[in-house]
FIKOLZA-1660 file (N, C-alpha, C; in steps of 0.1 Angstrom, whole numbers, plus 5000, padded with zeros to 4 digits):
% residues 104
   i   px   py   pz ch aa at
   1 0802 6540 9781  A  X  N
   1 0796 6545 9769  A  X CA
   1 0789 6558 9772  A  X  C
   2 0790 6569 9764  A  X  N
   2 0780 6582 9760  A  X CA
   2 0776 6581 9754  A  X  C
   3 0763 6585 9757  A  X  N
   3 0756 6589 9749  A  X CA
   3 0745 6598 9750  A  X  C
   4 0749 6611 9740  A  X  N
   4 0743 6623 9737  A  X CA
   4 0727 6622 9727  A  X  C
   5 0717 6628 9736  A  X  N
   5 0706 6627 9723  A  X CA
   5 0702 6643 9718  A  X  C
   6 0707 6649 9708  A  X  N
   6 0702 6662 9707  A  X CA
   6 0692 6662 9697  A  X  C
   7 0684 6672 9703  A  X  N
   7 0667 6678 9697  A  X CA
   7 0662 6693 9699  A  X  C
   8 0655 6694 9696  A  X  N
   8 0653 6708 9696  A  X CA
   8 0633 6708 9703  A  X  C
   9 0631 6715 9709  A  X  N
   9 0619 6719 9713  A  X CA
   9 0609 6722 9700  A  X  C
  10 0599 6712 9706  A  X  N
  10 0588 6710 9692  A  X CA
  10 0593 6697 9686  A  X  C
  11 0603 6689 9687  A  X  N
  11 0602 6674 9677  A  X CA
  11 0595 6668 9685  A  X  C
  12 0584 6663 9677  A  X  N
  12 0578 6649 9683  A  X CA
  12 0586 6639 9686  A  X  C
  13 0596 6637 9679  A  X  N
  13 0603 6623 9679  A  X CA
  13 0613 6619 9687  A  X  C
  14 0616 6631 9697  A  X  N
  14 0627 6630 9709  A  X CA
  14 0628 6619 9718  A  X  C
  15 0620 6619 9722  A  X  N
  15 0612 6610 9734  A  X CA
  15 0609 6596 9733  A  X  C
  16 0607 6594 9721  A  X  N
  16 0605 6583 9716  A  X CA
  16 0618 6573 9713  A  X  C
  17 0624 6584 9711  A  X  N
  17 0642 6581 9711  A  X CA
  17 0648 6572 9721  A  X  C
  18 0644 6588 9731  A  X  N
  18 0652 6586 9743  A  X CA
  18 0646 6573 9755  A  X  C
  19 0630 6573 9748  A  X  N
  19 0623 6558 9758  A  X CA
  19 0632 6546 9752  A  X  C
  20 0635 6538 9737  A  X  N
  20 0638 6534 9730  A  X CA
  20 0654 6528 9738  A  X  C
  21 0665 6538 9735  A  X  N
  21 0680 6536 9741  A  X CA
  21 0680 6536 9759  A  X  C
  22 0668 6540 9765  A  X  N
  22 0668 6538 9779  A  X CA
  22 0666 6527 9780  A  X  C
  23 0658 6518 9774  A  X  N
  23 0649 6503 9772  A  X CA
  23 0658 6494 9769  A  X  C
  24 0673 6496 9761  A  X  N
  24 0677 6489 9753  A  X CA
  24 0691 6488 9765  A  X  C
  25 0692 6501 9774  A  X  N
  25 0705 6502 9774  A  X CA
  25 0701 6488 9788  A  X  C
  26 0689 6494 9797  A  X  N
  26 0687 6485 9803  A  X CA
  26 0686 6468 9804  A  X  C
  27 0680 6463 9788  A  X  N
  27 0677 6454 9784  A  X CA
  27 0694 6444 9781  A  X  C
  28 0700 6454 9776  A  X  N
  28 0714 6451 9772  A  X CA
  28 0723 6450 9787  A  X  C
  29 0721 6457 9797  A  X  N
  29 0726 6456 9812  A  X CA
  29 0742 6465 9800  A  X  C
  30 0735 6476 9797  A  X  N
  30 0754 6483 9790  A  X CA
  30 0754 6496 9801  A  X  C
  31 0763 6499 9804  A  X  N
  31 0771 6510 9812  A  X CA
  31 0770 6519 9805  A  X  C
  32 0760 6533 9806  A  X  N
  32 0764 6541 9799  A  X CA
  32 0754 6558 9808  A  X  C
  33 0758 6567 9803  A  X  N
  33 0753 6578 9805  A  X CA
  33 0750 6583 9795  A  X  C
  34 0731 6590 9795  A  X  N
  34 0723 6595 9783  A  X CA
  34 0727 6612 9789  A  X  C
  35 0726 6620 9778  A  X  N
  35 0727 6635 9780  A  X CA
  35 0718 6639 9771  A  X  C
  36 0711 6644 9773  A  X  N
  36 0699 6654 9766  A  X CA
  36 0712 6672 9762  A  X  C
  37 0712 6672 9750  A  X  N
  37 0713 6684 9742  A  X CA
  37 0705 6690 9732  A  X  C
  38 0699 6703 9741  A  X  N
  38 0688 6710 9736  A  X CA
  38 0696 6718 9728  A  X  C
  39 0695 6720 9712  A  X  N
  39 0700 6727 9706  A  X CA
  39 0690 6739 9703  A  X  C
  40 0690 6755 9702  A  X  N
  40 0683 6763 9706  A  X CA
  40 0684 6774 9695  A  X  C
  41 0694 6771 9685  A  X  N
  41 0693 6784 9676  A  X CA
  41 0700 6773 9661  A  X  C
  42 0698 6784 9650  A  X  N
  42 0704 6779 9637  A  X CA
  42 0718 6781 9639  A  X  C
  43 0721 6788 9648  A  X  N
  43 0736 6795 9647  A  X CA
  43 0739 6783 9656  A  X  C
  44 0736 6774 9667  A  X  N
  44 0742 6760 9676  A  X CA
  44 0740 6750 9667  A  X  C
  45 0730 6747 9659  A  X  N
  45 0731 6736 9650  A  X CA
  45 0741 6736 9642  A  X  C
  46 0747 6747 9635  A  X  N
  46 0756 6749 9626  A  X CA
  46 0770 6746 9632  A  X  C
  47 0767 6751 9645  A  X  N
  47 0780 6749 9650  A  X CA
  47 0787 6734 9658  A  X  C
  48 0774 6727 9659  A  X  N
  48 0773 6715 9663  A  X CA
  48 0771 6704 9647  A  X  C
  49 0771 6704 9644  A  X  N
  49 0770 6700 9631  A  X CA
  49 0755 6689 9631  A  X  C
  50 0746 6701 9635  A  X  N
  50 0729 6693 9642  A  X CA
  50 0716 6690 9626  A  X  C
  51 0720 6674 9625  A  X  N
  51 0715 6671 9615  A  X CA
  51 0700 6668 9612  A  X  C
  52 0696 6675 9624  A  X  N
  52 0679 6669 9623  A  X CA
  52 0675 6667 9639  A  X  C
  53 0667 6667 9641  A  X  N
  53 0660 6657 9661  A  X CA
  53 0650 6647 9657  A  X  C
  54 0656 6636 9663  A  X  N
  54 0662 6637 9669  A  X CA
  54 0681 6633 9662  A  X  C
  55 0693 6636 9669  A  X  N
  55 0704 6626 9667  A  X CA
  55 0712 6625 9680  A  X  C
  56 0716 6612 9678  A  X  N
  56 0719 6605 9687  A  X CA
  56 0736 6598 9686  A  X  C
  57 0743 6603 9694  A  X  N
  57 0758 6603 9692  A  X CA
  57 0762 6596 9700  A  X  C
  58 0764 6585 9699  A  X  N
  58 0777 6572 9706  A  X CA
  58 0789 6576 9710  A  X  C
  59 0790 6578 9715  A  X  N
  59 0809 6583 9720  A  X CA
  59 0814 6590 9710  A  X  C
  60 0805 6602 9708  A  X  N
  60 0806 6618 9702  A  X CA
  60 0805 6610 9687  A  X  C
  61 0797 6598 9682  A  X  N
  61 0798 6597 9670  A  X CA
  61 0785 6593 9663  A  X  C
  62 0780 6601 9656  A  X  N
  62 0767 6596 9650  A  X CA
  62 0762 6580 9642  A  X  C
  63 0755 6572 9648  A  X  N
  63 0759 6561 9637  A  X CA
  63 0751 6562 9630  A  X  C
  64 0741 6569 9630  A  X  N
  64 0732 6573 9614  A  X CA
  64 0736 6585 9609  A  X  C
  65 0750 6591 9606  A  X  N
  65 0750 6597 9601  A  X CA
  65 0748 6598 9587  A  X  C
  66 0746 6609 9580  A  X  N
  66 0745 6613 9565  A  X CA
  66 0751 6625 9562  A  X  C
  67 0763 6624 9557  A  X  N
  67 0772 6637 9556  A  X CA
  67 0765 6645 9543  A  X  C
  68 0753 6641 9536  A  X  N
  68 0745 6647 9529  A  X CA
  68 0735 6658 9532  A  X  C
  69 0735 6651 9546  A  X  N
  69 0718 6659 9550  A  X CA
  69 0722 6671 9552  A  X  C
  70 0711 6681 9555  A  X  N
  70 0711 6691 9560  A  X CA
  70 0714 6697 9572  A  X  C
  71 0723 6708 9579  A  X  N
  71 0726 6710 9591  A  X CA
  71 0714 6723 9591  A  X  C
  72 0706 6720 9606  A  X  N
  72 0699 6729 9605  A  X CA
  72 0688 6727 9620  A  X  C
  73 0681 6728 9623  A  X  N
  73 0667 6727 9631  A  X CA
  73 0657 6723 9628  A  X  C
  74 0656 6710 9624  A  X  N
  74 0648 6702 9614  A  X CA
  74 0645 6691 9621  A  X  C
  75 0633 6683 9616  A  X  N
  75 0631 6668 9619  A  X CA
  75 0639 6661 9613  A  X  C
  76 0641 6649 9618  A  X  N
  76 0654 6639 9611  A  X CA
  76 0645 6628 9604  A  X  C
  77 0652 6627 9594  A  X  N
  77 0638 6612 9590  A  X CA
  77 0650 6605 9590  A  X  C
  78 0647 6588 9596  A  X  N
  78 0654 6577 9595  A  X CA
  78 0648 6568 9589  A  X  C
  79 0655 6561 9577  A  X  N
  79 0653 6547 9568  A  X CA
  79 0649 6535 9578  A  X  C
  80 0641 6529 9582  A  X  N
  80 0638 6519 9588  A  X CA
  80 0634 6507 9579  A  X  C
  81 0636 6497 9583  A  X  N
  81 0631 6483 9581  A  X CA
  81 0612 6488 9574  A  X  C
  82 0603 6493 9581  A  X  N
  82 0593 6498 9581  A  X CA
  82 0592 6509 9572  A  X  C
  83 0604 6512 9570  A  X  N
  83 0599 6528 9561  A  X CA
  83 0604 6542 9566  A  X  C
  84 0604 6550 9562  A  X  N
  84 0610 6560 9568  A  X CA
  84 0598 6567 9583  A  X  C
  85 0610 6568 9589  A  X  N
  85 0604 6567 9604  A  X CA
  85 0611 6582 9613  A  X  C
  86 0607 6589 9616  A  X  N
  86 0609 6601 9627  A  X CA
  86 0618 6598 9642  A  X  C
  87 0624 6584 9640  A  X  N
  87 0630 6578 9651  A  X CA
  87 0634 6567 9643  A  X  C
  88 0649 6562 9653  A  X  N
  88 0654 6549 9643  A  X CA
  88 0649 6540 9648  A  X  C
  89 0645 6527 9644  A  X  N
  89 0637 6517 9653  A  X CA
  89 0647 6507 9661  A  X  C
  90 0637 6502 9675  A  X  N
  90 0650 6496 9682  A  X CA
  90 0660 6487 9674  A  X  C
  91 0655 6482 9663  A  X  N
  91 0668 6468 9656  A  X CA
  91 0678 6477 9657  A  X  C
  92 0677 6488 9650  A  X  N
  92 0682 6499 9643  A  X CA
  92 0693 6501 9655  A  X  C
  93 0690 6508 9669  A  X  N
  93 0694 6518 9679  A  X CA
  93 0703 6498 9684  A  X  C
  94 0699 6491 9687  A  X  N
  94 0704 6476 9692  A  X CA
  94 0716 6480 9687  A  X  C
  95 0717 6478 9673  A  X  N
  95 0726 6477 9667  A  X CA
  95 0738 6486 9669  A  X  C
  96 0732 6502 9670  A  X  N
  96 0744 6511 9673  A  X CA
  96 0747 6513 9688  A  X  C
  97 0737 6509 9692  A  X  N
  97 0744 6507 9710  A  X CA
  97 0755 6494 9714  A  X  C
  98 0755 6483 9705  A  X  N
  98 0762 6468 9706  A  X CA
  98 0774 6469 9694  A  X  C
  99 0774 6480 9683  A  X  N
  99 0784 6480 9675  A  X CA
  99 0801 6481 9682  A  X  C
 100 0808 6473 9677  A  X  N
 100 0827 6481 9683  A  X CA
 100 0827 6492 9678  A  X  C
 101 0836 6499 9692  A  X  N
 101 0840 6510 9687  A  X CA
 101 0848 6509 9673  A  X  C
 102 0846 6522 9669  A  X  N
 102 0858 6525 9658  A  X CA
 102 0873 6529 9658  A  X  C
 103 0881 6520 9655  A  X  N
 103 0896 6524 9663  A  X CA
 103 0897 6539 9660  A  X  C
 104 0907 6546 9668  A  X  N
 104 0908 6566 9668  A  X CA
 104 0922 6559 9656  A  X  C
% end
């Protein structure tokens, strides 16, 4: 498994992320490599299709995606169990670390 976490310099909520899916991947004993992508301009968000920081892409696929949101350099807010949250909560990240892939 991959997995990409891109943020941008200045989110609070990176970190929190990345403690979260380190904790989980270990907890879960899953095979995988984390990549930090620092996205750095409005012109790489756009081109990366960067929906907020933190986001967090599973084998190049977002599982919180919202093809609504905004592409841009922005905080991401995620719907949680708790409420809207600056990070998805581990149930949340469990879930998209242990989901099947999606057939290509």
């Amino acid at each position: 498994m991959n997995i990409t976490l891109q943020y941008f310099d200045g989110c609070p909520n990176w970190e929190t992320t990345r403690h979260d899916v380190a904790g989980l991947l270990d907890e879960l004993e899953l095979p995988a490599t984390i990549t930090l992508q620092r996205i750095e301009s409005p012109e790489e968000a756009e081109a990366c299709g960067f929906r907020g920081s933190p986001t967090l892409l599973v084998d190049g696929v977002d599982p919180f995606a919202d093809p609504d949101a905004p592409v841009g350099l922005a905080c991401r807010i995620y719907i949680t169990e708790a409420g809207p949250a600056g990070s998805p909560s581990p149930a949340q990240l469990r879930k998209a670390l242990t989901a099947p892939a999606s057939p290509s």
